[in-house]
N, CA, C and O atoms as a GROMACS GRO file, in nm:
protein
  560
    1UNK      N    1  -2.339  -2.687  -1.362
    1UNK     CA    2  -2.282  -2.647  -1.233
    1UNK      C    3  -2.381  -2.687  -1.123
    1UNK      O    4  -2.498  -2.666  -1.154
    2UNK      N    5  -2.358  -2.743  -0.992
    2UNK     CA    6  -2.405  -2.810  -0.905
    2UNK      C    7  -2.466  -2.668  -0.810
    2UNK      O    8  -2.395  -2.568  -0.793
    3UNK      N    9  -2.553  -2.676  -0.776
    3UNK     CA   10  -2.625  -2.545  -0.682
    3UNK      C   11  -2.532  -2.568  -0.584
    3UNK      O   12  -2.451  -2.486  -0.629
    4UNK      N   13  -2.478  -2.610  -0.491
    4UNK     CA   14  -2.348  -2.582  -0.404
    4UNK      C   15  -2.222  -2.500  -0.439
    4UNK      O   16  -2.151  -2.436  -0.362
    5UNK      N   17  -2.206  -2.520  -0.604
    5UNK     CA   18  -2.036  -2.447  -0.642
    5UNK      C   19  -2.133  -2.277  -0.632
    5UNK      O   20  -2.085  -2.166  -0.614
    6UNK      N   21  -2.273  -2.314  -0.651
    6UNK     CA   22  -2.294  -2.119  -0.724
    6UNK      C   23  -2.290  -2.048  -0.624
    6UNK      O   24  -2.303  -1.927  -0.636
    7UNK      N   25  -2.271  -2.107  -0.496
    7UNK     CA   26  -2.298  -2.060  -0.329
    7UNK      C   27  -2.170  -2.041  -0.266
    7UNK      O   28  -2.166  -1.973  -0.164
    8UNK      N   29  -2.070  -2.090  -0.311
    8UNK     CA   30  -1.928  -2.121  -0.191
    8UNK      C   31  -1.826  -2.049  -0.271
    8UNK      O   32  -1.720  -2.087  -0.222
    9UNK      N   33  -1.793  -1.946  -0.392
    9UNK     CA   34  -1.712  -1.912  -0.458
    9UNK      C   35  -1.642  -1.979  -0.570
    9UNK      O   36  -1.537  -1.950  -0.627
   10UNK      N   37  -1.734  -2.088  -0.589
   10UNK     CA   38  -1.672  -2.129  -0.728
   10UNK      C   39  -1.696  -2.107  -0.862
   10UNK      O   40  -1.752  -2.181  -0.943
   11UNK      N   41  -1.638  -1.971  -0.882
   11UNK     CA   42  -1.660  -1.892  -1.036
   11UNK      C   43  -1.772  -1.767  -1.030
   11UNK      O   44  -1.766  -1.676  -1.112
   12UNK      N   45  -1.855  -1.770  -0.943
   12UNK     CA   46  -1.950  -1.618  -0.926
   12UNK      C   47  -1.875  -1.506  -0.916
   12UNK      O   48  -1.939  -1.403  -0.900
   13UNK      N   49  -1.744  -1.497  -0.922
   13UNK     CA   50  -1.722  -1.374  -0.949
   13UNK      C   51  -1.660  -1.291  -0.825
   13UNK      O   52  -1.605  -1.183  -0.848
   14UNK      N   53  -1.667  -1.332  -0.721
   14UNK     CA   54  -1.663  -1.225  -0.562
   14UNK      C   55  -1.498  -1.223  -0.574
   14UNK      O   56  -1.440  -1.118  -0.551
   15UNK      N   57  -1.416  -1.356  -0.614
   15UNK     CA   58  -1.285  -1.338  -0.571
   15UNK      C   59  -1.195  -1.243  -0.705
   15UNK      O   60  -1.072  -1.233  -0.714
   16UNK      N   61  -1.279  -1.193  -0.780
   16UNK     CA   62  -1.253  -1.099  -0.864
   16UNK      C   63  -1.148  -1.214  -0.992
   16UNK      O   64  -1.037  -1.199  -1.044
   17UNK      N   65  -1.206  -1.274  -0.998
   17UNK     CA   66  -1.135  -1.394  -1.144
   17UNK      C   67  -0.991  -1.392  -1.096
   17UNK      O   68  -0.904  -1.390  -1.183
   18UNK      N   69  -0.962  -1.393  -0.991
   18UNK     CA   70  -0.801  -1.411  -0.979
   18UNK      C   71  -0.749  -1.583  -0.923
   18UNK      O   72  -0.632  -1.621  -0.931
   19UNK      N   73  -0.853  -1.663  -0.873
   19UNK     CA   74  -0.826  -1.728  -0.812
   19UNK      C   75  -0.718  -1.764  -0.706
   19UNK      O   76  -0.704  -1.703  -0.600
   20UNK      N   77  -0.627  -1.893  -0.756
   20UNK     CA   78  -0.516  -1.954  -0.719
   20UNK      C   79  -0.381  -1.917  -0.765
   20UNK      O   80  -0.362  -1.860  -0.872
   21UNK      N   81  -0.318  -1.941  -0.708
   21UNK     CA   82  -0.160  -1.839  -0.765
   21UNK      C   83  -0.154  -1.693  -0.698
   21UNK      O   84  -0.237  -1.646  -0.619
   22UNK      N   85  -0.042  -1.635  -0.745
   22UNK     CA   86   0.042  -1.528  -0.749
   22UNK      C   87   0.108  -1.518  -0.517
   22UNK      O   88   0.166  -1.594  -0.440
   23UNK      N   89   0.070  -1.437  -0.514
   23UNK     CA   90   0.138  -1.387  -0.368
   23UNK      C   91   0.067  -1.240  -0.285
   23UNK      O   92   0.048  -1.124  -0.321
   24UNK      N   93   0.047  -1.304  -0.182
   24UNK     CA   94  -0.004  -1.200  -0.089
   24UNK      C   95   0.116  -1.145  -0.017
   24UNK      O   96   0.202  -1.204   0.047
   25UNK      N   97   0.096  -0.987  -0.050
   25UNK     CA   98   0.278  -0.893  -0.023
   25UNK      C   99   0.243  -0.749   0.028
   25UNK      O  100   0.159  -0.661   0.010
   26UNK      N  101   0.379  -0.782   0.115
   26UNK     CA  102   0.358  -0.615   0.179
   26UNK      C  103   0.423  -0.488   0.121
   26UNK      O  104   0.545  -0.479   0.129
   27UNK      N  105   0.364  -0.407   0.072
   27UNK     CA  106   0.470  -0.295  -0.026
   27UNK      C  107   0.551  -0.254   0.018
   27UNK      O  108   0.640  -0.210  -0.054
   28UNK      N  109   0.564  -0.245   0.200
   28UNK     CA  110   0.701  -0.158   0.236
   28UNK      C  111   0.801  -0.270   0.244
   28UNK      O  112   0.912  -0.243   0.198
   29UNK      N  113   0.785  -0.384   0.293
   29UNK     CA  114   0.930  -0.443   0.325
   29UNK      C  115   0.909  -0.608   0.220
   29UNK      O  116   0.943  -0.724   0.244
   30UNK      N  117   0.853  -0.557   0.126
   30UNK     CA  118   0.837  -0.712   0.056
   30UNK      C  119   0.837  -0.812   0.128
   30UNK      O  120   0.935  -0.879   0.096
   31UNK      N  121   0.759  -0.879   0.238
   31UNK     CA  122   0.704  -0.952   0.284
   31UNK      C  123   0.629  -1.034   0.191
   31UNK      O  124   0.550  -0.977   0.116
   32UNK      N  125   0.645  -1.180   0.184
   32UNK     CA  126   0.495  -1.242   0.108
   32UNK      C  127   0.508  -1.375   0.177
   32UNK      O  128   0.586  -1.432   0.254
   33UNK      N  129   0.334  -1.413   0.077
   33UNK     CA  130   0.321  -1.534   0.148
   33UNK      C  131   0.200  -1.613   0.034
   33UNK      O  132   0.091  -1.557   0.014
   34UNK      N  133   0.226  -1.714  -0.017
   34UNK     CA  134   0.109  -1.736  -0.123
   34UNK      C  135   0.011  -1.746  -0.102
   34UNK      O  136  -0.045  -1.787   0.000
   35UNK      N  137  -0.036  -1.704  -0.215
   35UNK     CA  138  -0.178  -1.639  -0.212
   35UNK      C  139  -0.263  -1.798  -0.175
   35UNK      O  140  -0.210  -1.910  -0.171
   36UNK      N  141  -0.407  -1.763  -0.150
   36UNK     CA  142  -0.529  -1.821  -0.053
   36UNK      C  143  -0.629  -1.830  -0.162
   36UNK      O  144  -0.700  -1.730  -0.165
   37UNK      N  145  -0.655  -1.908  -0.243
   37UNK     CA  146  -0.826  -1.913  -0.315
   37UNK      C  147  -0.920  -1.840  -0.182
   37UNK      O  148  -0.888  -1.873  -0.068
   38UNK      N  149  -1.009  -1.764  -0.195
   38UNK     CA  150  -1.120  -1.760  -0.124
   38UNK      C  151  -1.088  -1.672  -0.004
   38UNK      O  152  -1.162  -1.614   0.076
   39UNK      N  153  -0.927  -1.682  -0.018
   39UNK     CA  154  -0.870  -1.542   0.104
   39UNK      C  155  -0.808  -1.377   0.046
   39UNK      O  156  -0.695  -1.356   0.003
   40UNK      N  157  -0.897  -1.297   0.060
   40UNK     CA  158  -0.864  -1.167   0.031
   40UNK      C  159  -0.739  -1.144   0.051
   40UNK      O  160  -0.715  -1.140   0.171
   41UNK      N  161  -0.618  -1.122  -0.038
   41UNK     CA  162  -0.443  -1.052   0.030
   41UNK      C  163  -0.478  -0.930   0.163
   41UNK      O  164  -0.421  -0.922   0.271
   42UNK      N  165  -0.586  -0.849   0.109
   42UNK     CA  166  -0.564  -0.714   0.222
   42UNK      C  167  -0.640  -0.781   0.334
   42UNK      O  168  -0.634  -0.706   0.431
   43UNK      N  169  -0.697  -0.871   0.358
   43UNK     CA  170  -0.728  -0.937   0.514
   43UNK      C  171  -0.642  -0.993   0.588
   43UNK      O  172  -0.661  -1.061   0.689
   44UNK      N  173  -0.493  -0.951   0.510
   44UNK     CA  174  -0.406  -1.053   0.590
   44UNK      C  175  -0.328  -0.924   0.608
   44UNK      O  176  -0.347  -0.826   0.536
   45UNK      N  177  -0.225  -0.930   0.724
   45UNK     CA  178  -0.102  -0.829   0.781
   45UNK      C  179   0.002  -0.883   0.761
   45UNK      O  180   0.004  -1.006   0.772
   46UNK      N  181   0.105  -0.822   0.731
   46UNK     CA  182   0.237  -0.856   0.751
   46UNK      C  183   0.258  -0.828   0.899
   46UNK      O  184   0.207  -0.736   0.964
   47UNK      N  185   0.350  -0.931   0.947
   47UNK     CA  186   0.424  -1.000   1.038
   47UNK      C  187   0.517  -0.889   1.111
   47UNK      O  188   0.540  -0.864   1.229
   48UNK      N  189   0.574  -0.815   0.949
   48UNK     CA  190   0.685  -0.738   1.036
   48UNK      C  191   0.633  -0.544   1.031
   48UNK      O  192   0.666  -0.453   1.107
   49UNK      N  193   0.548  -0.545   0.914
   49UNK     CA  194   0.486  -0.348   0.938
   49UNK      C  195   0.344  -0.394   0.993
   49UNK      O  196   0.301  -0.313   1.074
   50UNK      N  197   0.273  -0.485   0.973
   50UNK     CA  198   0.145  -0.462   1.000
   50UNK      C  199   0.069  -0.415   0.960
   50UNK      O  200  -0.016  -0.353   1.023
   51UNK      N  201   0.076  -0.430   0.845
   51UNK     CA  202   0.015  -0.321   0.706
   51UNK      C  203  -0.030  -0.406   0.615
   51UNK      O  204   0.050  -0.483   0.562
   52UNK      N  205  -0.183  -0.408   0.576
   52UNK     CA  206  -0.246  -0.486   0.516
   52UNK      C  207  -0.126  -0.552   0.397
   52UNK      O  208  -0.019  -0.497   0.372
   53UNK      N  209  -0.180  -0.697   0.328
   53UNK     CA  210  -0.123  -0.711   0.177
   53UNK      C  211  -0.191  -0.721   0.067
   53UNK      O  212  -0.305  -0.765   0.054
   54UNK      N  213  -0.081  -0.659  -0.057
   54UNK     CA  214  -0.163  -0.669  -0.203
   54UNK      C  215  -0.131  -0.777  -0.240
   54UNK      O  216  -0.046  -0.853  -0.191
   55UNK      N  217  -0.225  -0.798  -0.367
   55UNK     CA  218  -0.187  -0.922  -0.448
   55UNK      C  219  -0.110  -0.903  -0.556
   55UNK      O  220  -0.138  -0.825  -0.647
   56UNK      N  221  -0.029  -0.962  -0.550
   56UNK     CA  222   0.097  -0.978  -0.658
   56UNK      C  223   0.142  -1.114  -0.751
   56UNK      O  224   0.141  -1.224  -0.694
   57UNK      N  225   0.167  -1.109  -0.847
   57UNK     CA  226   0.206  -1.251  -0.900
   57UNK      C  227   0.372  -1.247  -0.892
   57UNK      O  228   0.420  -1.347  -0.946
   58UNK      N  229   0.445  -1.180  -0.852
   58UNK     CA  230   0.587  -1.179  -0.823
   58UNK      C  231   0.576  -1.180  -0.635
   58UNK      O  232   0.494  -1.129  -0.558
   59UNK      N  233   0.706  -1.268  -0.609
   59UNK     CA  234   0.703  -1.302  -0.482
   59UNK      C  235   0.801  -1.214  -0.432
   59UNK      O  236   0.894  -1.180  -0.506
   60UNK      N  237   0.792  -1.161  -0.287
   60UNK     CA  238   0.879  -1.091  -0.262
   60UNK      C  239   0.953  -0.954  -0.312
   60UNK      O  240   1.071  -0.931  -0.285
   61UNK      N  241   0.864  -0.859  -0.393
   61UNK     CA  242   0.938  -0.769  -0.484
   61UNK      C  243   0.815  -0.671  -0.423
   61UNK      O  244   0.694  -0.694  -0.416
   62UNK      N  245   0.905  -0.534  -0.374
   62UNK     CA  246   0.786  -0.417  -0.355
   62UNK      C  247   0.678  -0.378  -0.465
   62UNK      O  248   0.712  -0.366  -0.582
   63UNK      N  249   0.601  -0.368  -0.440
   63UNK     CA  250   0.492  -0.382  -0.586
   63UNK      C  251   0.403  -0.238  -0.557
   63UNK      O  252   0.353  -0.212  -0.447
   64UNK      N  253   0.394  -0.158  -0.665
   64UNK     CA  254   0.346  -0.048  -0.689
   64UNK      C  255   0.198  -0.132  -0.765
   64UNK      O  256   0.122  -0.040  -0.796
   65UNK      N  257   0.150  -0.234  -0.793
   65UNK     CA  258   0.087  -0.268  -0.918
   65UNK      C  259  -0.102  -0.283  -0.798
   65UNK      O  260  -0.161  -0.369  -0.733
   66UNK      N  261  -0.114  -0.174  -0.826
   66UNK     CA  262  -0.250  -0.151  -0.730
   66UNK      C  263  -0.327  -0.106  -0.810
   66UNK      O  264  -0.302  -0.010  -0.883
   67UNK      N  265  -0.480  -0.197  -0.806
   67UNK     CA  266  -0.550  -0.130  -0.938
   67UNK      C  267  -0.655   0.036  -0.846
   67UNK      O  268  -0.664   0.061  -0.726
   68UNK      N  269  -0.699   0.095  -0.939
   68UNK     CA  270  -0.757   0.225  -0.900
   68UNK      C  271  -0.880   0.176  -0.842
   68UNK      O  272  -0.941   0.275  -0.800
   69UNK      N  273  -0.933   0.089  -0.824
   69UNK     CA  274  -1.065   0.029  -0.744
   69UNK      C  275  -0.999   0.053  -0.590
   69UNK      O  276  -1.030   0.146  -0.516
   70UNK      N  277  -0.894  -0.061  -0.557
   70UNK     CA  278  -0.819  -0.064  -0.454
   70UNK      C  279  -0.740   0.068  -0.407
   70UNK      O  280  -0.738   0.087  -0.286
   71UNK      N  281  -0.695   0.132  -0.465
   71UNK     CA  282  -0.680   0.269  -0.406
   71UNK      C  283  -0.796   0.343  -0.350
   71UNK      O  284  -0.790   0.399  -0.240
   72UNK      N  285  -0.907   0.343  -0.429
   72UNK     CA  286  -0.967   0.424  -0.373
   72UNK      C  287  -1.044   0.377  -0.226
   72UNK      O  288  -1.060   0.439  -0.122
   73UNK      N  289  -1.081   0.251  -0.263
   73UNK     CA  290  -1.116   0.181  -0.158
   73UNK      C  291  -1.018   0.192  -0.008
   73UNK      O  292  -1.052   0.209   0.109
   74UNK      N  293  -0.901   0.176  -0.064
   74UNK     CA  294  -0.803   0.204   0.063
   74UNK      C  295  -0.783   0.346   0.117
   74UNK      O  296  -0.726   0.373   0.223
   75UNK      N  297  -0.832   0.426   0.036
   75UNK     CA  298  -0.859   0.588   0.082
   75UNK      C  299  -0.934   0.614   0.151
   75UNK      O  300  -0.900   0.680   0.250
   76UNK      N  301  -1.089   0.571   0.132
   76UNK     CA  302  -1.202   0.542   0.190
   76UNK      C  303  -1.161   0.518   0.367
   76UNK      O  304  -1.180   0.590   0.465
   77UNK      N  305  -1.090   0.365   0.347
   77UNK     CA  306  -1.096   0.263   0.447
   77UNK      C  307  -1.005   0.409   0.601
   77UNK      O  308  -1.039   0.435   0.717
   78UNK      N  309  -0.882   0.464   0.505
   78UNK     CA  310  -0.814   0.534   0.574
   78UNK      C  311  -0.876   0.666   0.649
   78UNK      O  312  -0.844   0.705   0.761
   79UNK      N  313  -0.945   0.710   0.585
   79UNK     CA  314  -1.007   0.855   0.616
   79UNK      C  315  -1.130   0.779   0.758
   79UNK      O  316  -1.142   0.806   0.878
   80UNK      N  317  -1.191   0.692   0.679
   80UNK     CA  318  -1.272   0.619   0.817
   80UNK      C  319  -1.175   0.612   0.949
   80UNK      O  320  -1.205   0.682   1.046
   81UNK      N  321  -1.078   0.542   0.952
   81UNK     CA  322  -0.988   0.528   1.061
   81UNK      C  323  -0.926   0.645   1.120
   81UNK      O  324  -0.888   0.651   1.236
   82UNK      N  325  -0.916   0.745   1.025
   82UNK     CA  326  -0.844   0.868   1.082
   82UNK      C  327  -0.735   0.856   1.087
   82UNK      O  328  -0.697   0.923   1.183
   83UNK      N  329  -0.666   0.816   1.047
   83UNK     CA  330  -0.536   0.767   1.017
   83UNK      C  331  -0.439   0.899   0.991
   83UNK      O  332  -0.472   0.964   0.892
   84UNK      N  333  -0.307   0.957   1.076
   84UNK     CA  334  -0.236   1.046   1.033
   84UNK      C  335  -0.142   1.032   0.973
   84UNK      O  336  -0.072   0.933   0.994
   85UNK      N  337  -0.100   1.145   0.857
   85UNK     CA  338  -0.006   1.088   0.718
   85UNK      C  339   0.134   1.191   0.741
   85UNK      O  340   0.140   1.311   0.767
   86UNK      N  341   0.226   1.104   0.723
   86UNK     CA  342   0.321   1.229   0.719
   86UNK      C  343   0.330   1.336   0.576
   86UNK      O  344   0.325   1.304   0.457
   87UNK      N  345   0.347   1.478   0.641
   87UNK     CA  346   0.334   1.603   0.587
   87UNK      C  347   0.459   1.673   0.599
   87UNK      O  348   0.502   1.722   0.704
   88UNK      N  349   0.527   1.677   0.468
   88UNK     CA  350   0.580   1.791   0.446
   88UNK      C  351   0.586   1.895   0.520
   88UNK      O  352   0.472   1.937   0.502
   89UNK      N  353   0.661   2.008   0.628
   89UNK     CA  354   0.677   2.186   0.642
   89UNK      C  355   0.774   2.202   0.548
   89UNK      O  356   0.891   2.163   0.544
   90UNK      N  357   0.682   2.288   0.447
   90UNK     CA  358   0.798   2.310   0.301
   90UNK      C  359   0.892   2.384   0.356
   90UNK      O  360   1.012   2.370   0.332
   91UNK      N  361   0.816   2.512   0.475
   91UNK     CA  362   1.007   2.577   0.508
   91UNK      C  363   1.123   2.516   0.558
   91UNK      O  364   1.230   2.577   0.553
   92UNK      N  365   1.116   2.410   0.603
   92UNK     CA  366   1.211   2.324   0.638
   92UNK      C  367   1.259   2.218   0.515
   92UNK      O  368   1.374   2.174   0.516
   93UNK      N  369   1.189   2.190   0.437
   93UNK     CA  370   1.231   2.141   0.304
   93UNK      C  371   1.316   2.171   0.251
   93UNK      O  372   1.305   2.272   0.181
   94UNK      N  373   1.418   2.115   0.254
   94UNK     CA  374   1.542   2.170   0.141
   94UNK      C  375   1.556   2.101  -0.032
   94UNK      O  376   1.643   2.115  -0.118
   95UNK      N  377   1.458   2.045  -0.028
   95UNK     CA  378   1.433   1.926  -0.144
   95UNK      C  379   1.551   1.887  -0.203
   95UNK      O  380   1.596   1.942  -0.303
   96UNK      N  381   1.630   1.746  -0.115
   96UNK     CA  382   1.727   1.684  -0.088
   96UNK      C  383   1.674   1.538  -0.172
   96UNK      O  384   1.754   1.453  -0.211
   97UNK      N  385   1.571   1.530  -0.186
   97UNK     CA  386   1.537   1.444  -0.224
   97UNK      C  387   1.534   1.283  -0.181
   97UNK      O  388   1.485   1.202  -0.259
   98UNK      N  389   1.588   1.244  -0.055
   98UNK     CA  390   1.610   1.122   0.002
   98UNK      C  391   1.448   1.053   0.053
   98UNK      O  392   1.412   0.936   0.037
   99UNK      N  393   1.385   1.144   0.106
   99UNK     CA  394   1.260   1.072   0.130
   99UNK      C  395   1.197   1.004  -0.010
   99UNK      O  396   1.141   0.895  -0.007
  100UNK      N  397   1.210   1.072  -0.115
  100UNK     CA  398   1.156   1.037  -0.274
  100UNK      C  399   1.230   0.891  -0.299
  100UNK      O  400   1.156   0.794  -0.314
  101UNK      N  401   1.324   0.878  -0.303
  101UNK     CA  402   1.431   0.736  -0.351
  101UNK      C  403   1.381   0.652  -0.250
  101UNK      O  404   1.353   0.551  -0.315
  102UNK      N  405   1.352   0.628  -0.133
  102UNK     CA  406   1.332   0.559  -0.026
  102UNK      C  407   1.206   0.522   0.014
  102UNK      O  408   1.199   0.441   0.107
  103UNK      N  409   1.088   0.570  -0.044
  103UNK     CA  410   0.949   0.586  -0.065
  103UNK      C  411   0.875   0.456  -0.135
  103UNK      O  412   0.843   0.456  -0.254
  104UNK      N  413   0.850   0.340  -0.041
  104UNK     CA  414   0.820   0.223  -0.135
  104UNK      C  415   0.694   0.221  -0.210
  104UNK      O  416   0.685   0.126  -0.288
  105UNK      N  417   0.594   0.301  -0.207
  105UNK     CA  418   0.492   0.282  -0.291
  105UNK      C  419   0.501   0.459  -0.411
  105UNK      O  420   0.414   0.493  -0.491
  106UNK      N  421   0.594   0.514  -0.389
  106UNK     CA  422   0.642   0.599  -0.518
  106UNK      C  423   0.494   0.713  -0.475
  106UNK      O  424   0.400   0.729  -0.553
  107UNK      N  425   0.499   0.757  -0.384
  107UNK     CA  426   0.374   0.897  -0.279
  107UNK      C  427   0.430   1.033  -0.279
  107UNK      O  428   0.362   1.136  -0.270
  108UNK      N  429   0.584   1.027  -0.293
  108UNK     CA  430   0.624   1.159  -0.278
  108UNK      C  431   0.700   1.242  -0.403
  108UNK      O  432   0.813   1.216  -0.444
  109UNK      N  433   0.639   1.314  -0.437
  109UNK     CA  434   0.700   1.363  -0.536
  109UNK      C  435   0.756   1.533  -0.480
  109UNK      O  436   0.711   1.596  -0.385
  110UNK      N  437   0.895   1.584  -0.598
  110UNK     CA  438   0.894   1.712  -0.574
  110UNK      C  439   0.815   1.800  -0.645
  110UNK      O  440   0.806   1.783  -0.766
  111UNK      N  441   0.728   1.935  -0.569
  111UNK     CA  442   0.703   2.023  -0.615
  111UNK      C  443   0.719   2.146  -0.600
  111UNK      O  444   0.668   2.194  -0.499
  112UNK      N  445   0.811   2.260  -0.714
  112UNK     CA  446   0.809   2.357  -0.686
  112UNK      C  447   0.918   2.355  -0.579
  112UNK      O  448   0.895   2.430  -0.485
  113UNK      N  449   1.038   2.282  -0.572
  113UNK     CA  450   1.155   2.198  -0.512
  113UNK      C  451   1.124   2.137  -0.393
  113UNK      O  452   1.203   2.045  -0.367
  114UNK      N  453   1.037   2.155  -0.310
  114UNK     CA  454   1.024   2.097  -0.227
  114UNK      C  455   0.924   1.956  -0.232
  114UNK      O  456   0.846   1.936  -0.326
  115UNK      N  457   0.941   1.862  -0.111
  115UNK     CA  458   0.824   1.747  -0.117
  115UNK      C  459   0.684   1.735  -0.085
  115UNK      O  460   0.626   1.812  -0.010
  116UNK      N  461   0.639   1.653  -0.135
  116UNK     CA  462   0.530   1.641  -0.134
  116UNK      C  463   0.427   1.537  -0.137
  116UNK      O  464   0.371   1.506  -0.242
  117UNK      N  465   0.398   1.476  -0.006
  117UNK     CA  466   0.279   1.353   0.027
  117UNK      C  467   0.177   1.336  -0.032
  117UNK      O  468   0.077   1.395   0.008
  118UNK      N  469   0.170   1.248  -0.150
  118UNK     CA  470  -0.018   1.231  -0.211
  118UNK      C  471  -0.027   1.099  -0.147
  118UNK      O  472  -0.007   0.981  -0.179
  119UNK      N  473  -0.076   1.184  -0.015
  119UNK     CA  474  -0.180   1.028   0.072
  119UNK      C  475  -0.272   0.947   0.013
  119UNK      O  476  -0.338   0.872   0.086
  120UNK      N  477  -0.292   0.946  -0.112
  120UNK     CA  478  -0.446   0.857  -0.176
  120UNK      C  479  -0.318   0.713  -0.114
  120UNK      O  480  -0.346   0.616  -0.044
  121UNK      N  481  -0.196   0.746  -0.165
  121UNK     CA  482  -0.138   0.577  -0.237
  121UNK      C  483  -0.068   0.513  -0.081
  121UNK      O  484  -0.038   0.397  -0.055
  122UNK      N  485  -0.056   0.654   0.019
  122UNK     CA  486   0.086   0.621   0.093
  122UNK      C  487   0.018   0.468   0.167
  122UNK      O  488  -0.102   0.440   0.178
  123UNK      N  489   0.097   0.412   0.197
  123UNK     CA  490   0.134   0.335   0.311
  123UNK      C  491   0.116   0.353   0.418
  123UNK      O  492   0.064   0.263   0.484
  124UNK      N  493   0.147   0.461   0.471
  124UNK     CA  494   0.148   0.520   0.589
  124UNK      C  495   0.314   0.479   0.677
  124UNK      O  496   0.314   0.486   0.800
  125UNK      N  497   0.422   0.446   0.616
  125UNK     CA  498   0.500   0.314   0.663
  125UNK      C  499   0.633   0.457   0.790
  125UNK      O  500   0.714   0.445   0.882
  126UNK      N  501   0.576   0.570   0.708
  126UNK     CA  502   0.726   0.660   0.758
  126UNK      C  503   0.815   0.655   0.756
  126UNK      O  504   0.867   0.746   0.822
  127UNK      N  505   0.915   0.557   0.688
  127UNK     CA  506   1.069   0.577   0.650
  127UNK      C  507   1.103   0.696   0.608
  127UNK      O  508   1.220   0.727   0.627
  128UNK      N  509   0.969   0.841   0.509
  128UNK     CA  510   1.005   0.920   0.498
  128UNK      C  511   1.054   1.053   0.567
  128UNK      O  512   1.112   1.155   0.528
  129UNK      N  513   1.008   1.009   0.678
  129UNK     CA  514   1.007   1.084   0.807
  129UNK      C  515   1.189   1.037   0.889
  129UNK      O  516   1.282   1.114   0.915
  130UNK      N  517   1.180   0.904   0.906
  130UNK     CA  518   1.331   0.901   0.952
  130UNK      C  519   1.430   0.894   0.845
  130UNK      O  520   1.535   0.838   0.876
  131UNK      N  521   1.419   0.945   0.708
  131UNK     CA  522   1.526   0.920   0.636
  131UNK      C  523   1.523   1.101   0.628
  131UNK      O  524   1.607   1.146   0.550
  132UNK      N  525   1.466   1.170   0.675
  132UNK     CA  526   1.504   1.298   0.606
  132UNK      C  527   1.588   1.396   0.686
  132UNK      O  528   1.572   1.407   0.807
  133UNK      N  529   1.666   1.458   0.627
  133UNK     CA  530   1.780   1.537   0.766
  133UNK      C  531   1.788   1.650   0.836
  133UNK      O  532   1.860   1.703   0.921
  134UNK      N  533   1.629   1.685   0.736
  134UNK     CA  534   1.585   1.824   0.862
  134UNK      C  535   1.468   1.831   0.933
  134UNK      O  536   1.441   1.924   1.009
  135UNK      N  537   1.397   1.733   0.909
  135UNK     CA  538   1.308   1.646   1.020
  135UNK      C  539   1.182   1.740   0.955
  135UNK      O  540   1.105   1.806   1.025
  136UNK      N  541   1.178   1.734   0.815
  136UNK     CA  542   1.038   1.855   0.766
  136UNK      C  543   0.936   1.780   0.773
  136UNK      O  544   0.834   1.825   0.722
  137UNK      N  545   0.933   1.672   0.823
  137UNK     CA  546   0.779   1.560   0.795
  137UNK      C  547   0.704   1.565   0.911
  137UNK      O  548   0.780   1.546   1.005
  138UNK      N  549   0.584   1.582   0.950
  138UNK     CA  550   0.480   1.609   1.053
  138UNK      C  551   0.375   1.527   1.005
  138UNK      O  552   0.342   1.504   0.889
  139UNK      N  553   0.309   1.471   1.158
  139UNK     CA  554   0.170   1.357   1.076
  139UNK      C  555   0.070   1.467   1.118
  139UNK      O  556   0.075   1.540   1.218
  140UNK      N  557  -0.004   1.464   1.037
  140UNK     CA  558  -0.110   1.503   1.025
  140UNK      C  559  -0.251   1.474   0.908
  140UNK      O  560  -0.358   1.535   0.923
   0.00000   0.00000   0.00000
């Protein structure tokens, strides 16, 4: 190997062995765009939420497939920013369940009948907020 490839990303390891291929995608509105040797997916935004992208080897398909490095990292990144999440008021909860079906990265689950936000994964995207019919979602 030439002392230039061990310097510029060819094979050391930084782009995490993924190289060339698959698709840089947005989880809420399946947005993509092929993937970049040497370009991180989450340095890039979608066009239409503005919400970083993952890397995917399927084009165009909402993708739950986020490894636990990247979650946590994106937890991190969020709590730095201060970022507000929509929240559940369980008394207004009728656990109707429509925010759950409509939920592109799969964040809300029911508990105890009503819903419930695990911000590690959300998006932040709020469809769950305008899809619900007693308006129980608050950011905070």
């Amino acid at each position: 190997m030439r002392h230039h490839e061990q310097h510029h990303g060819f094979g050391i390891g930084h782009g995490g062995g993924r190289g060339e291929g698959g698709f840089c995608v947005c989880s809420q509105c399946g947005y993509s765009e092929p993937h970049r040797a040497g370009v991180p997916c989450k340095t890039l935004y979608c066009p239409e939420c503005n919400l970083p992208l993952l890397r995917s080897e399927v084009s165009g398909i909402k993708t739950n497939q986020v490894s636990t490095d990247e979650i946590k990292k994106d937890t991190v990144e969020k709590k730095e920013r201060k970022i507000t999440f929509p929240k559940v008021v369980a008394e207004k909860c009728t656990g109707c369940q429509q925010c759950i079906s409509v939920c592109p990265r799969d964040t809300i689950v029911l508990k105890e009948g009503k819903a419930l936000v695990i911000t590690e994964n959300c998006s932040n995207c709020k469809i769950c907020m305008r899809v619900c019919p007693e308006s129980a979602f608050i950011l905070e």
